[in-house]
VEXLOTI-37617 format. One record per residue (C-alpha): residue number from 1; x, y, z; residue in three letters. Coordinates in nm, 2 decimals. Example, Ala and Ser with C-alpha at 12.3 -4.5 7.8 and 13.67 -1.06 7.14 Angstrom:
DRENVEX     n        u        v        w   res
DRENVEX     1     1.23    -0.45     0.78   Ala
DRENVEX     2     1.37    -0.11     0.71   Ser
//
This chain:
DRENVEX     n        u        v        w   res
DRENVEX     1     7.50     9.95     9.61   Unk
DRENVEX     2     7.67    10.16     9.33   Unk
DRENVEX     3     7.98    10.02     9.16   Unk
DRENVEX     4     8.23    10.26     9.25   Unk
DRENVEX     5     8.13    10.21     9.64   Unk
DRENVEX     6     8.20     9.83     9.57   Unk
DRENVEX     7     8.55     9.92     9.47   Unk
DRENVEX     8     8.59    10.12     9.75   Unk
DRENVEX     9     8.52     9.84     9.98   Unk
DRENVEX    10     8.72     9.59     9.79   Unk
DRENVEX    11     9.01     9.84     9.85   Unk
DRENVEX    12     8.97     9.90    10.15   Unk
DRENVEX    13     8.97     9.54    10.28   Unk
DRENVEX    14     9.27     9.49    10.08   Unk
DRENVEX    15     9.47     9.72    10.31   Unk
DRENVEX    16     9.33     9.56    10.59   Unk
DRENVEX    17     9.44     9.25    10.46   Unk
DRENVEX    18     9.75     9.37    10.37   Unk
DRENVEX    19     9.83     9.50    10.72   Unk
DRENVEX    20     9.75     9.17    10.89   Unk
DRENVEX    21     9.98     9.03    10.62   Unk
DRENVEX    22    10.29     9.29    10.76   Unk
DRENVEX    23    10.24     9.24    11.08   Unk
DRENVEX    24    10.21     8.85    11.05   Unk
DRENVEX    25    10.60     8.82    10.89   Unk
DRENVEX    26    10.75     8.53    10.74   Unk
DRENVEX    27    10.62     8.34    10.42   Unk
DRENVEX    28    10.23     8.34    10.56   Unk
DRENVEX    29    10.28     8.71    10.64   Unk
DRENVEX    30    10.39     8.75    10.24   Unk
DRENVEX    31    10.14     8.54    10.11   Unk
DRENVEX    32     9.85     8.74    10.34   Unk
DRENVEX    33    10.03     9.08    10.19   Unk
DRENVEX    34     9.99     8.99     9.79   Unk
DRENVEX    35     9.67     8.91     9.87   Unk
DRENVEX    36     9.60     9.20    10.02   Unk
DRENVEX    37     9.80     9.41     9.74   Unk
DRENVEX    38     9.64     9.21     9.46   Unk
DRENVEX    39     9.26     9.33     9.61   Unk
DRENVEX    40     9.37     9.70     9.67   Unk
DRENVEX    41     9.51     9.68     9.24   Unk
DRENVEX    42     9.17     9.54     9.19   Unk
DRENVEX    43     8.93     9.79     9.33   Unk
DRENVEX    44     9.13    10.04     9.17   Unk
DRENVEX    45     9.16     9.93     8.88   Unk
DRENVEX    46     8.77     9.82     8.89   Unk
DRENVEX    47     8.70    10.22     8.96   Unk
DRENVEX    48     8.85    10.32     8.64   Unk
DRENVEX    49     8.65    10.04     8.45   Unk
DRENVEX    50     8.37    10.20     8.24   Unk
DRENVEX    51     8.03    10.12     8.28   Unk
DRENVEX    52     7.85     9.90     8.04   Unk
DRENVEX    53     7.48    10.03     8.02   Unk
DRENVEX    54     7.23     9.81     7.85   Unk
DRENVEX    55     6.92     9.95     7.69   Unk
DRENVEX    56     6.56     9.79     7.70   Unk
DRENVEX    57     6.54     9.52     7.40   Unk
DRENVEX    58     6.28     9.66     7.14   Unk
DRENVEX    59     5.93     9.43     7.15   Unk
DRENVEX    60     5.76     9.55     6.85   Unk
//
């Protein structure tokens, strides 16, 4: 699975999660919500994170 796809997912369960979290109310419903809005910040933020590419070590 590519990187950017990961993020997608992550983002996408946080609106999920963040829905459950609105509909839920009251001080669970707003803990369930930052949850949820911390993971969408996350895979978003995780999308625009460059890529660290490693090369093969040299054996000789």
């Amino acid at each position: 699975m590519q990187g950017n796809t990961t993020s997608w997912i992550v983002a996408g369960l946080g609106v999920i999660i963040a829905l459950i979290g609105w509909y839920v109310g009251g001080y669970w419903g707003a803990g369930i919500l930052g949850f949820g809005l911390a993971h969408i910040l996350l895979g978003i933020l995780d999308m625009f994170r460059p890529a660290v590419k490693t090369e093969p070590a040299d054996r000789g």
